[in-house]
Residue frames relative to the residue before (quaternion, step in Angstrom):
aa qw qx qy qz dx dy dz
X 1.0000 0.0000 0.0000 0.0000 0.00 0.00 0.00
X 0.0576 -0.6759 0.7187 0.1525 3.74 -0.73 0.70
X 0.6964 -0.5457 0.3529 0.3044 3.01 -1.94 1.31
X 0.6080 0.4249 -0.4952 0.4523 4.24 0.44 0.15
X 0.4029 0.6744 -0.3115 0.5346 3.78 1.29 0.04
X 0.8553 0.2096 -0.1479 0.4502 3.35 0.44 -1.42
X 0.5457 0.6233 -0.2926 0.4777 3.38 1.58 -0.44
X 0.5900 0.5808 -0.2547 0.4997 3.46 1.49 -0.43
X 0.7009 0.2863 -0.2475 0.6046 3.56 0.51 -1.25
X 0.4747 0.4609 -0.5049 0.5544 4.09 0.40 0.09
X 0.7696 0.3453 -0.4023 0.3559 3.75 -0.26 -0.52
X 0.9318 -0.2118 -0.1876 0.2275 3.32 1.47 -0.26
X 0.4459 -0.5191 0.6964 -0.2160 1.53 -0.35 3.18
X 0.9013 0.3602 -0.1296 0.2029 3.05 -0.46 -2.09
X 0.4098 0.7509 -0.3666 0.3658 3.34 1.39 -0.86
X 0.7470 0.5468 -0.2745 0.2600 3.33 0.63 -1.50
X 0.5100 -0.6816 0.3476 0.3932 3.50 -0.71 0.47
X 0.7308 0.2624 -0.1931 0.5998 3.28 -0.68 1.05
X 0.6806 0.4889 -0.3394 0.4273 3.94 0.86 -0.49
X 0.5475 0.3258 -0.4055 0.6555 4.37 0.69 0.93
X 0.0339 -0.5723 0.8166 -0.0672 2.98 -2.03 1.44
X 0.3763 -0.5191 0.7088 0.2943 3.92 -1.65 0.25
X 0.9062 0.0717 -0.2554 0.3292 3.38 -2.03 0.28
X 0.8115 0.3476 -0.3152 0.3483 3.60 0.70 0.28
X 0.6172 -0.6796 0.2311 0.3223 3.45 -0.45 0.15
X 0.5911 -0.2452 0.0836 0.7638 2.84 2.38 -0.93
X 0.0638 0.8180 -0.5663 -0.0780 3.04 -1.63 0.70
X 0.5731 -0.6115 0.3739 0.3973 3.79 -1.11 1.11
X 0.6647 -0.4314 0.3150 0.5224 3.46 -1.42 0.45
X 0.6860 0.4429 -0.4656 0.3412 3.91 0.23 -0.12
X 0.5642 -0.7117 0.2218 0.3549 3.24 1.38 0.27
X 0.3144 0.8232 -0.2746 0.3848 3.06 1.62 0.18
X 0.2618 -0.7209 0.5083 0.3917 4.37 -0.23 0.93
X 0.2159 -0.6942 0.6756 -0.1228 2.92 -1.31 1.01
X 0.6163 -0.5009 0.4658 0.3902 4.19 -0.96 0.39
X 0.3818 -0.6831 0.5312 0.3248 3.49 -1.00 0.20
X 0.6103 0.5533 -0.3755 0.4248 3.35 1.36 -0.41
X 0.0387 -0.9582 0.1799 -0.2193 3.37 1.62 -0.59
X 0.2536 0.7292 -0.5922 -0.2308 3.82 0.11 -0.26
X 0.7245 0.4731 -0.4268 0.2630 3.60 0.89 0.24
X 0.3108 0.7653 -0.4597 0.3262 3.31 1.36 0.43
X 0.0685 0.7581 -0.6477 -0.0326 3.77 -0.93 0.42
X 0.7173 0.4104 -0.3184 0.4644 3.83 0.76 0.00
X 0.0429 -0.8402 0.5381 0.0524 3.76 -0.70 0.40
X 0.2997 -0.6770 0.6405 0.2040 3.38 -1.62 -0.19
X 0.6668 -0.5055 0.2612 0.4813 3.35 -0.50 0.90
X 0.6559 0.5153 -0.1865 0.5192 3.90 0.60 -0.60
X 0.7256 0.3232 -0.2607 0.5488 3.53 0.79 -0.88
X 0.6250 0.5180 -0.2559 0.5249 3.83 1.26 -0.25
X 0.6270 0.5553 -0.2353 0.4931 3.03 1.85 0.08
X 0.6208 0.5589 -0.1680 0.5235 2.94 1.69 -0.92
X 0.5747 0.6522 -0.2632 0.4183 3.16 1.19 -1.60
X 0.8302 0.3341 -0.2511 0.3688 3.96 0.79 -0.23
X 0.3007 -0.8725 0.3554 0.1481 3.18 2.02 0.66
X 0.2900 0.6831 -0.6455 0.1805 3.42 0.22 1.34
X 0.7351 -0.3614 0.3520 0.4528 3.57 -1.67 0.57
X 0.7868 -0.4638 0.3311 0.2372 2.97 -1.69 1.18
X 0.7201 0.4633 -0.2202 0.4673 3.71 0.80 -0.99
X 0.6299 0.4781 -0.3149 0.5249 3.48 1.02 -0.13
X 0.5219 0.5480 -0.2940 0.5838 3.43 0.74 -1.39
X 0.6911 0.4836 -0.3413 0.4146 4.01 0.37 -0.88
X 0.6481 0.4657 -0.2361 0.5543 3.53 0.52 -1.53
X 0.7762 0.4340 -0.3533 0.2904 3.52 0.01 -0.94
X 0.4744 0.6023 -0.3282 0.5517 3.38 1.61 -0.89
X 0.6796 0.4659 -0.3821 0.4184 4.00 0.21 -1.25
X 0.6542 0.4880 -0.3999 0.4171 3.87 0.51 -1.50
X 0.5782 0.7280 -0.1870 0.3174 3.47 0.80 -1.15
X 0.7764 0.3242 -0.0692 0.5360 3.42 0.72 -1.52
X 0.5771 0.2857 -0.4446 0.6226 3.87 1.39 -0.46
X 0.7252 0.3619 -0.5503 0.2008 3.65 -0.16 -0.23
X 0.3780 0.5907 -0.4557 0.5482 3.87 1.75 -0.05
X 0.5696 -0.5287 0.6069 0.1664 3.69 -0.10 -0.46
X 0.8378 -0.0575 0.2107 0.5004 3.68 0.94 -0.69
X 0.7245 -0.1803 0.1973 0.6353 3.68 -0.41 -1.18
X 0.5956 -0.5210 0.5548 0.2570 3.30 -1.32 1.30
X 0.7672 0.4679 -0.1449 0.4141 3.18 -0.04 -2.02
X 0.8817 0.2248 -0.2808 0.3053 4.03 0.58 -0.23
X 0.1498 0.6828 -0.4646 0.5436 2.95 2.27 1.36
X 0.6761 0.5617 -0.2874 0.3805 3.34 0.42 -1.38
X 0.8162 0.4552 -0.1361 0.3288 3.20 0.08 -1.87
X 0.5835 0.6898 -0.0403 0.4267 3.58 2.10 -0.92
X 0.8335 0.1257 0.0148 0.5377 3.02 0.70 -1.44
X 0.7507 -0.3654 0.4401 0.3305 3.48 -1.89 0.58
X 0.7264 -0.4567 0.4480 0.2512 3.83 -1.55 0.52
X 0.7123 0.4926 -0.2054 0.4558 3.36 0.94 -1.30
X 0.4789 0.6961 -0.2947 0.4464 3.43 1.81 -0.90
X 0.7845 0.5174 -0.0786 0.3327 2.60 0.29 -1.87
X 0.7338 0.3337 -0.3458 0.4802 3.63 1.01 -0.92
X 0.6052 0.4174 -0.4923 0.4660 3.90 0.80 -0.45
X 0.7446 0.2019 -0.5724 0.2778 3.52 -0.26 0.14
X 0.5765 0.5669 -0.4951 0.3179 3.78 0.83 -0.25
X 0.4913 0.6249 -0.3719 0.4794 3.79 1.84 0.06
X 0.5510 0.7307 -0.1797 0.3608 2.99 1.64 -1.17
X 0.7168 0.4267 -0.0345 0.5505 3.14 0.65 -1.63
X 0.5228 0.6367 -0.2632 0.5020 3.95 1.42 -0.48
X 0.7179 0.4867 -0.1464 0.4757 2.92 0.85 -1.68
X 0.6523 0.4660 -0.3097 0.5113 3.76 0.82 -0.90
X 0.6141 0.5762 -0.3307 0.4260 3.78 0.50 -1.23
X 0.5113 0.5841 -0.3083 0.5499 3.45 1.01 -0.88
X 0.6837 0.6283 -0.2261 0.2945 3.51 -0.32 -1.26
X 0.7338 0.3588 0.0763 0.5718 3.35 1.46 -1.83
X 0.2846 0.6919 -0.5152 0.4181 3.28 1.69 0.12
């Protein structure tokens, strides 16, 4: 997996309806946090929707970097901050760049 790969199937993780949560990493349909690796998880945060596709360490890395510069700062207080719609254009963002460097 290269990190525009994992930045892809993370966007839609979250995309899905019902499939993005703030302050946790993941939670089962009872809403409860739950691993991202998980098979009962269905909600994510950009990061846990990262995780959730368990590529090799060097991806997971790169995908995390494109991420935080396209957040501006902290990944994790994009998430927790902004609106859905936010949240997918910069994780398109950060897609869109990873791509580039392919």
């Amino acid at each position: 997996m290269t990190a525009a790969s994992v930045l892809t199937s993370a966007l839609e993780t979250i995309s899905a309806p019902g499939g993005w949560t703030q302050e946790h990493f993941a939670l089962d349909a009872k809403g409860d946090p739950v691993k991202a690796t998980d098979d009962r998880a269905k909600r994510f945060c950009m990061v846990g929707a990262i995780q959730r596709q368990q590529s090799d360490a060097n991806a997971y890395g790169e995908a995390i970097r494109h991420l935080r510069t396209a957040c501006g700062g902290s990944i994790f207080d994009f998430n927790d901050t902004h609106g859905h719609k936010a949240v997918k254009a910069v994780m398109r963002k950060a897609e869109n760049h990873a791509r580039k460097l392919q």
